[in-house]
C-alpha positions, 0 to 999 in steps of 0.5 A: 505526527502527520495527518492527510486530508482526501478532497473532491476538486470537481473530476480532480482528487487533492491530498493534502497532508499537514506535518506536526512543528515542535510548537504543536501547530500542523502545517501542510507540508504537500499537496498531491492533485490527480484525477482517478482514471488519469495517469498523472499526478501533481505534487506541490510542495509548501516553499517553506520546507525547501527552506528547511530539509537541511540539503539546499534542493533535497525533498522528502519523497512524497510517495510514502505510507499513505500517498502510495496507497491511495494513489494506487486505490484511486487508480484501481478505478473500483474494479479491486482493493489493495488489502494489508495481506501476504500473498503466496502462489500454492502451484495451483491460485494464489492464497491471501493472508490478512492481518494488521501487523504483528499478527504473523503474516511473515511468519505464516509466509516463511513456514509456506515458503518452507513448505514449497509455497512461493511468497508473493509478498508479506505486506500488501496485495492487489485483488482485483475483478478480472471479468465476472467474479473472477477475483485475480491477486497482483504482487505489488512492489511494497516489502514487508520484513521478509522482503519479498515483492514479485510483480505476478497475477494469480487467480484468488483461490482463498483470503485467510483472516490471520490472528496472533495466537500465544504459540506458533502453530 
């Protein structure tokens, strides 16, 4: 039920995400202000979910699908991308495999695993421009169902398209 909203405040960014009530009104619940090359990030809360998370003072943690996504886009300054993807490390470059969910990225990374590739993650990967054309992979801290998260960099050798077939194959 939620919804986000991405805004240009002059050198600033604000996301601002709105959460759905029981009478089908959204409100915004957070606001998130930051500037793309700074390393700080500002977080407002609106004051009436203070009031209503249940635990006088607990917050819901903001940094969550998508506020962490987007933050990390906007800190890649446009020198990469962080693709929904398993990254393994072959022994000789990292490979990537893309997909949305459900087309086999643990899967395909359990069967490299067992096949001396070793699993970076199975849910999203950094590519990122480490000079001319030299596209290089970076483990991120996102798990996927398989549970792997190594913070490493490899020199891309190769992005797979995956598709969910009838049979593993």
């Amino acid at each position: 039920g939620s919804r986000w909203s991405a805004w240009e405040q002059g050198p600033a960014r604000e996301i601002v995400f709105f959460e759905m009530e029981d009478d089908g009104v959204r409100w915004p619940s957070f606001l998130l202000r930051f500037r793309p090359e700074g390393g700080e990030v500002e977080l407002r809360y609106l004051p009436r979910l203070l009031q209503t998370q249940g635990v006088a003072g607990a917050l819901r943690n903001p940094f969550h699908y998508p506020a962490d996504q987007l933050l990390a886009m906007y800190r890649l300054g446009g020198r990469g991308l962080m693709l929904h993807a398993a990254g393994l490390d072959t022994g000789a470059g990292a490979v990537a495999c893309a997909g949305v969910s459900g087309t086999g990225k643990t899967t395909f990374t359990r069967l490299a695993e067992g096949r001396g590739w070793r699993p970076l993650t199975d849910e999203r990967v950094i590519v990122r421009l480490d000079g001319p054309a030299r596209p290089v992979l970076h483990g991120t801290p996102w798990l996927g169902e398989g549970h792997w998260a190594e913070n490493r960099a490899l020199p891309l050798r190769a992005l797979v398209f995956l598709e969910q077939g009838p049979a593993h194959e």
